[in-house]
C-alpha positions in Angstrom: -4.8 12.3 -3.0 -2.5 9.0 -2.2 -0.8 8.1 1.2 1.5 6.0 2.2 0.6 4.7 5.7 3.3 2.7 7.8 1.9 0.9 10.5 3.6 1.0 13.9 3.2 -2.9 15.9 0.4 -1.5 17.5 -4.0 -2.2 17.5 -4.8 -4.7 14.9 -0.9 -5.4 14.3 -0.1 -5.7 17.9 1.8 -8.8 17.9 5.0 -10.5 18.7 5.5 -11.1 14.8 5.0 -7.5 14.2 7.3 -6.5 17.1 9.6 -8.3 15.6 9.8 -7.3 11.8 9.8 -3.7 13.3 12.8 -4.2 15.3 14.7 -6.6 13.0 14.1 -3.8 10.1 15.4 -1.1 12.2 12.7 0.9 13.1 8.9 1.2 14.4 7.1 -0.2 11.2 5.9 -3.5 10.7 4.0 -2.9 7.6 2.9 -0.3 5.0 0.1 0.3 2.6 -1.4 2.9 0.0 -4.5 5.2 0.8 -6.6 6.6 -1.9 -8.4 9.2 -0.7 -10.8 10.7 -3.9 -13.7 12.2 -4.3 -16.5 9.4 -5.4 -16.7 11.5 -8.7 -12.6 11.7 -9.3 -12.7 7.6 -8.3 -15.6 6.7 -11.0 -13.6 9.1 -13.5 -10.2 7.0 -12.7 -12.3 4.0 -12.7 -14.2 4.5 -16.1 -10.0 3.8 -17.5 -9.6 1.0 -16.0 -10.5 -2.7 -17.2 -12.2 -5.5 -15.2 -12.6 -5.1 -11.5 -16.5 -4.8 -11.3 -17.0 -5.1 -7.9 -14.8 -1.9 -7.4 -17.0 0.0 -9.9 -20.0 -1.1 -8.5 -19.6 -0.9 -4.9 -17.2 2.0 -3.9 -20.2 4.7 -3.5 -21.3 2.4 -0.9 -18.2 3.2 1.6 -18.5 6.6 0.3 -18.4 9.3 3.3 -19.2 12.9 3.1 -18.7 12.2 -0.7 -15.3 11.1 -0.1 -13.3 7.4 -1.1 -10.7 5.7 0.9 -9.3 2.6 -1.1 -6.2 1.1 0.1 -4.2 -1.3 -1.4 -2.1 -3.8 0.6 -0.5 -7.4 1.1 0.1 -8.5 4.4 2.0 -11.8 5.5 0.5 -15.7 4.2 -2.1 -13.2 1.8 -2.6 -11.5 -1.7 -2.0 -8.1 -2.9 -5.6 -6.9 -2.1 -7.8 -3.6 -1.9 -10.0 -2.5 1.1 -12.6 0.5 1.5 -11.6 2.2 4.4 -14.2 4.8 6.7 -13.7 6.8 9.4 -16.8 5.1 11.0 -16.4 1.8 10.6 -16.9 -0.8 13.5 -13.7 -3.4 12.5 -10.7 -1.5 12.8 -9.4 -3.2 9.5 -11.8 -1.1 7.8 -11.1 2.4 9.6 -9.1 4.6 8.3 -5.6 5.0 10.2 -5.4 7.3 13.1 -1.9 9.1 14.2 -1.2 6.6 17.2 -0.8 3.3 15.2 -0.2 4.6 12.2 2.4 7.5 9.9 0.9 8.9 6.8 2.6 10.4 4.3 1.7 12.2 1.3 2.9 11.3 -1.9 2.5 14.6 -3.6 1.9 13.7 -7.3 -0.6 14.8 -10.1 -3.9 13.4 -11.0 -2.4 11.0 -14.3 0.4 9.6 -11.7 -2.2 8.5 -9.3 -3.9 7.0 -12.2 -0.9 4.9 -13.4 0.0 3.9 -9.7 -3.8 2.8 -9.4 -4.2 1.0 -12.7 -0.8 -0.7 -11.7 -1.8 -1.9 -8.3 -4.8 -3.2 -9.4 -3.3 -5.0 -12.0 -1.2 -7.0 -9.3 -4.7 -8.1 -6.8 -4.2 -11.2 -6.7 -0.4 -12.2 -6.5 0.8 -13.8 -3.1 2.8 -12.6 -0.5 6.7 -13.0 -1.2 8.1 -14.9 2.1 11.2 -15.3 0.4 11.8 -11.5 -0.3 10.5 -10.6 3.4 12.6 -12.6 4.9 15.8 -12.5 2.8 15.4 -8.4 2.0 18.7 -7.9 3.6 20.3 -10.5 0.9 21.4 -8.2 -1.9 21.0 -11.5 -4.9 17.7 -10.5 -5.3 17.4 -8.2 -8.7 15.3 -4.6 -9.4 12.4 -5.8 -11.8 9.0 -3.8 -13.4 7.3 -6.4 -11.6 7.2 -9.5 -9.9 5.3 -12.4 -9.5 5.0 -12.1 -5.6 4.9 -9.3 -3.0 5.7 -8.2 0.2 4.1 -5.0 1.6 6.7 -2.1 0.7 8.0 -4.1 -2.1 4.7 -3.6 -3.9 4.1 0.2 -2.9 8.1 0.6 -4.1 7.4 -0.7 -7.7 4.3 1.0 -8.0 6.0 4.3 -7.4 8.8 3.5 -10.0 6.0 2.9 -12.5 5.9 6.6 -12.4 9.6 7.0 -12.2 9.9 8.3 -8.6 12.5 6.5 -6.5 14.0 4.3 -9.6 17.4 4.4 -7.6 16.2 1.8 -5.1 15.6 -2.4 -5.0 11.6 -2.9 -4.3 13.1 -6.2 -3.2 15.3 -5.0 -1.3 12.9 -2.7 0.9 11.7 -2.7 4.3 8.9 -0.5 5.2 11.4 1.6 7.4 13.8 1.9 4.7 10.8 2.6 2.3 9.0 5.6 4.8 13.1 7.3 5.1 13.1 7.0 1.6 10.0 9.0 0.8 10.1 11.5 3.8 13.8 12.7 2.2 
C-alpha cells in the first residue's frame, strides 16, 4: 500500500521555519512524503526488479514488524532525495511511523505494477539535492512541467512520481506546495 503523509509544523517539524512554509503555502503542511507500507515478501518481490540499491535489499527485513515494511521516501530542506525505514516502535521519532496528530495520511489507491513504477522511480532519484530555488519561487509560474529534474523539493518529487504513472498529469510538480499537492489528491 502507498501513502502520502503531509506533515503538520508540529513534533520533529515544530519550528518557526516550518510554521512559516505552512502558513506562506496556505495551509497546515510544512512538508510531505511517501509511505510504503508492504509486506516483507511483496517488498523483496518489488525489489528483485529493481537495480542497485543493496543496502535496501539487504537490510529491510531488519525494520521488518509483524512481517510488515514501512519505507518512506522524502527530501527535506539543505538535503537529498532519501529513503527511511520507518516502525511503529522506534525510539527517534524520525524513524516512527506518523501518528494522526502531526501528521495526514492519505491513500493513494493504485495497483501493485503502479506502486512498482512510483518505487523504481523514486529510487532512481536518492541522491539529488533539495531544490531551494523551486521552494522558494513555487509561486513564480517560469518554472516548466518536466519527467524529471535535477533537484527536488518535497511535494515536487512525490508530484512527478505520481505522473510517472499518469495520475495528476494536469498539474506543475514545480509549481506545488504540499497543501496544493494534499487538495489535489484528496479531490
Amino acid at each position: 500500500m502507498l501513502w502520502a503523509s503531509f506533515a503538520k509544523p508540529a513534533g520533529i517539524f515544530d519550528n518557526i521555519f516550518n510554521k512559516a512554509v505552512s502558513w506562506v503555502t496556505g495551509g497546515e503542511y510544512c512538508h510531505s512524503e511517501f509511505i510504503f507500507h508492504l509486506e516483507e515478501e511483496r517488498l523483496a518481490n518489488i525489489l528483485e526488479e529493481i537495480d542497485g540499491h543493496t543496502n535496501i535489499k539487504e537490510n529491510f527485513r531488519n525494520f521488518s514488524e509483524n512481517n510488515t515494511v514501512n519505507l518512506c521516501f522524502y527530501v527535506l530542506w539543505g538535503d537529498i532525495v532519501s529513503y527511511r525505514f520507518l516502525k511503529d516502535t522506534h525510539n527517534n521519532p524520525f524513524y516512527r511511523m506518523p501518528n494522526d496528530i502531526q501528521y495526514t495520511q492519505v491513500h493513494i489507491d493504485i495497483d501493485h505494477q503502479k506502486e512498482l513504477d512510483i518505487m523504481k522511480f523514486l529510487l532512481q532519484e536518492c541522491g539529488k539535492f533539495y531544490d531551494y530555488t523551486g521552494a522558494l519561487g513555487y509561486f513564480v509560474p517560469w518554472r516548466n512541467q518536466s519527467d524529471t529534474y535535477d533537484k527536488y523539493f518535497c511535494s515536487q518529487l512525490m508530484l512527478a512520481a505520481m505522473q510517472k504513472i499518469d495520475m495528476y498529469t494536469n498539474h506543475n510538480p514545480a509549481s506545488i506546495t504540499p497543501n496544493q499537492l494534499y487538495k489535489i489528491i484528496k479531490t
